[in-house]
C-alpha positions as CSV (number, residue, x, y, z in Angstrom):
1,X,0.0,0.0,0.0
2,X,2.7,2.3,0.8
3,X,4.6,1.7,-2.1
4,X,1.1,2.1,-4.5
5,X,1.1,5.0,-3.1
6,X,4.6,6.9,-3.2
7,X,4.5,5.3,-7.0
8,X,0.8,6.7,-7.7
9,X,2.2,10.7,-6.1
10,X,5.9,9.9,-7.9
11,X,3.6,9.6,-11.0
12,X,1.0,12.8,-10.1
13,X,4.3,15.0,-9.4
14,X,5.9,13.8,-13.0
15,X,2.5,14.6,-14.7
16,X,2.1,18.1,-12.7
17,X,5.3,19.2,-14.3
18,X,5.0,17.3,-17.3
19,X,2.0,20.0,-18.0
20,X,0.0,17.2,-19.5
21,X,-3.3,18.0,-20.8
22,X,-6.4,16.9,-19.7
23,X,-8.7,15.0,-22.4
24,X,-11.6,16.6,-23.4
25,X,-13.8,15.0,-20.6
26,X,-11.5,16.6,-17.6
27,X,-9.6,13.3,-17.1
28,X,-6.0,12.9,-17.7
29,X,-5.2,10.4,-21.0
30,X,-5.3,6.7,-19.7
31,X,-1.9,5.8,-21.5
32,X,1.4,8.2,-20.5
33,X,4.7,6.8,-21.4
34,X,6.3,7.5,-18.0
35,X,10.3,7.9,-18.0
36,X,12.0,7.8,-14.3
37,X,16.0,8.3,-14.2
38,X,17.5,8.0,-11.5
39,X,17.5,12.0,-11.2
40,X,18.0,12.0,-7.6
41,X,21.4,10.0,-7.8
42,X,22.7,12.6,-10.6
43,X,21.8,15.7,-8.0
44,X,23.1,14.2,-5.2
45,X,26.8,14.2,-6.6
46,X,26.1,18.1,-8.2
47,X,27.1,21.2,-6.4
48,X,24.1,22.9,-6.7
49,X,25.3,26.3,-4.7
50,X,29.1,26.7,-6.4
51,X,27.8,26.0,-9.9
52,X,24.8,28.7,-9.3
53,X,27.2,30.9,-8.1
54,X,29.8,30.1,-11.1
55,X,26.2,30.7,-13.8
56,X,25.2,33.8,-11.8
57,X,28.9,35.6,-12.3
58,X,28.9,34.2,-16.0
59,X,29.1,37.1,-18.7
60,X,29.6,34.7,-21.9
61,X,29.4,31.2,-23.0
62,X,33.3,30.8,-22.9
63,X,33.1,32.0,-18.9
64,X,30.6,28.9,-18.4
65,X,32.3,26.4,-20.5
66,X,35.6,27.1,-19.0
67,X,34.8,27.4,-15.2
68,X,32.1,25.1,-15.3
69,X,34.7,22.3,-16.6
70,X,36.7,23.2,-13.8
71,X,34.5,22.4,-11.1
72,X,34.8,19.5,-9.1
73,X,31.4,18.2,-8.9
74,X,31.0,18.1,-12.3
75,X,34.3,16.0,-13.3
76,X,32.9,13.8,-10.7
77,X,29.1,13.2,-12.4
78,X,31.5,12.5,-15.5
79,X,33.2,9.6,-13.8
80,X,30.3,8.2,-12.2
81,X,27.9,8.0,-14.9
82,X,27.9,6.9,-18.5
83,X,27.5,9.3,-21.5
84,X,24.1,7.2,-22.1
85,X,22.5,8.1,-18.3
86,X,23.9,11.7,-18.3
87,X,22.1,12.3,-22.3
88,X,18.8,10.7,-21.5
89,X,19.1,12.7,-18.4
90,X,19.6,16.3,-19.7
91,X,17.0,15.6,-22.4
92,X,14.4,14.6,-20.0
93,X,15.6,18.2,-18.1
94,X,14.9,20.2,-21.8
95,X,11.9,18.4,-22.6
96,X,10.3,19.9,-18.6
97,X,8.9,22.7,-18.4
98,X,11.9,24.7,-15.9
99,X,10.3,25.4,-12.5
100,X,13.4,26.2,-10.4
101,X,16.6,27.8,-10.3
102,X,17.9,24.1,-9.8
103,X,16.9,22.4,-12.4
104,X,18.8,25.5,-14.5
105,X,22.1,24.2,-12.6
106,X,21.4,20.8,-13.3
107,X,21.0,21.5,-17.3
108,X,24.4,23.2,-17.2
109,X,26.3,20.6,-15.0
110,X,24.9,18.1,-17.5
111,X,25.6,19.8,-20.5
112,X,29.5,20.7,-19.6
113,X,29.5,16.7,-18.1
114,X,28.6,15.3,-21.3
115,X,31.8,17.7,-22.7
116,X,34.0,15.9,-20.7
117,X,33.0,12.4,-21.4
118,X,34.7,12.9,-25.6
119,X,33.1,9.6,-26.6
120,X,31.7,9.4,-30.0
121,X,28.0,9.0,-28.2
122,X,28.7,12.4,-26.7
123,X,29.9,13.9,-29.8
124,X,27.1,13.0,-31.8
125,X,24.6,14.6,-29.0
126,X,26.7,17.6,-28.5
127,X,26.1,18.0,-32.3
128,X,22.3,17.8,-32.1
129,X,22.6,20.3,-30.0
130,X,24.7,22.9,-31.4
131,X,22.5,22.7,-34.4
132,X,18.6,22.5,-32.7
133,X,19.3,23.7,-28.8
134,X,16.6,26.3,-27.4
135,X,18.2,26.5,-24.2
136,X,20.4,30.4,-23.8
137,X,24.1,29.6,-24.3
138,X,23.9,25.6,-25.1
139,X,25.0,26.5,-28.6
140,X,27.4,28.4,-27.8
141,X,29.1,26.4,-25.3
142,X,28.5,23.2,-27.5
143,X,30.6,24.9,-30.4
144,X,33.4,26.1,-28.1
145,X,33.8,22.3,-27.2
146,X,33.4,21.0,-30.8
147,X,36.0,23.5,-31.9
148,X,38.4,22.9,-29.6
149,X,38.4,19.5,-29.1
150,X,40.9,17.1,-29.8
151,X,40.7,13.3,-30.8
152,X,43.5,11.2,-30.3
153,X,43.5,8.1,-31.6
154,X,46.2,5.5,-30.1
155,X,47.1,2.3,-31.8
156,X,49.9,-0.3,-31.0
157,X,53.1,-0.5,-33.4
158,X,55.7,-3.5,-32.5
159,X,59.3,-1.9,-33.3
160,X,61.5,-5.0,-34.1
161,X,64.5,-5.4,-31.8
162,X,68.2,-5.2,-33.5
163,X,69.7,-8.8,-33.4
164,X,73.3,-9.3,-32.2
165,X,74.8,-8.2,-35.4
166,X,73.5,-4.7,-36.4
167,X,74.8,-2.2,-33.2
168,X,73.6,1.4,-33.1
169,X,76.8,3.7,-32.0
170,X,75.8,7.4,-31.3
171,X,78.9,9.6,-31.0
């Protein structure tokens, strides 16, 4: 009973924000595709406060990118969680309808997270988003990433050894 019913206000709450409409007879639709990340895991590990303070100095895109990679909480979201959690994560954040200061933060510290993952997946979001982003400044930043990044690809080569015969003599 008391999990029918933290599941049953989990999914009233996710509506409520989710803004969804009400069918013509004043009931809400019978069918909605419900999508629960672990959100609360993802915030847990974000500075909320230093990364407010960091977006409420911020002046330019570049000011973001650049201190917003610098901060701590952030690298660590990077580490913990995989380019495929953190994307499904900051597009359930865009597709919301933004009802607090925090959920700003979070769409930043996701954003700039993603940045420092450099996997292919990441690339090919970051890319999406540089080209079709709303969101003030996601552009922006996602170009100063994509122009600056660097891929470096690392492969093995075997250098034969010299046998006994052929000496190398350096004077």
């Amino acid at each position: 009973m008391i999990r029918n019913f933290w599941i049953s206000t989990r999914i009233f709450v996710y509506l409520k924000n989710k803004q969804i409409k009400r069918t013509s007879n004043g009931n809400f639709p019978k069918t909605v595709q419900v999508h629960y990340l672990p959100m609360n895991e993802i915030v847990q590990h974000i500075n909320i406060k230093n990364i407010g303070k960091r977006l409420a100095y911020a002046n330019t895109p570049a000011y973001v990118y650049k201190h917003l990679r610098e901060e701590q909480s952030i690298t660590d979201i990077a580490d913990m969680f995989t380019s495929d959690e953190l994307i499904a994560q900051l597009k359930n954040s865009i597709t919301r309808e933004v009802s607090s200061n925090e959920e700003i933060v979070l769409m930043y510290a996701l954003l700039i997270a993603i940045t420092l993952k450099g996997d292919e997946q990441s690339l090919n979001f970051l890319r999406h988003i540089r080209e079709n982003s709303t969101v003030r400044w996601f552009k922006e930043i996602t170009s100063i990433f994509l122009s600056t990044f660097k891929s470096i690809n690392l492969s093995e080569h075997i250098i034969p050894s010299q046998n006994k015969h052929s000496e190398l003599v350096f004077y």
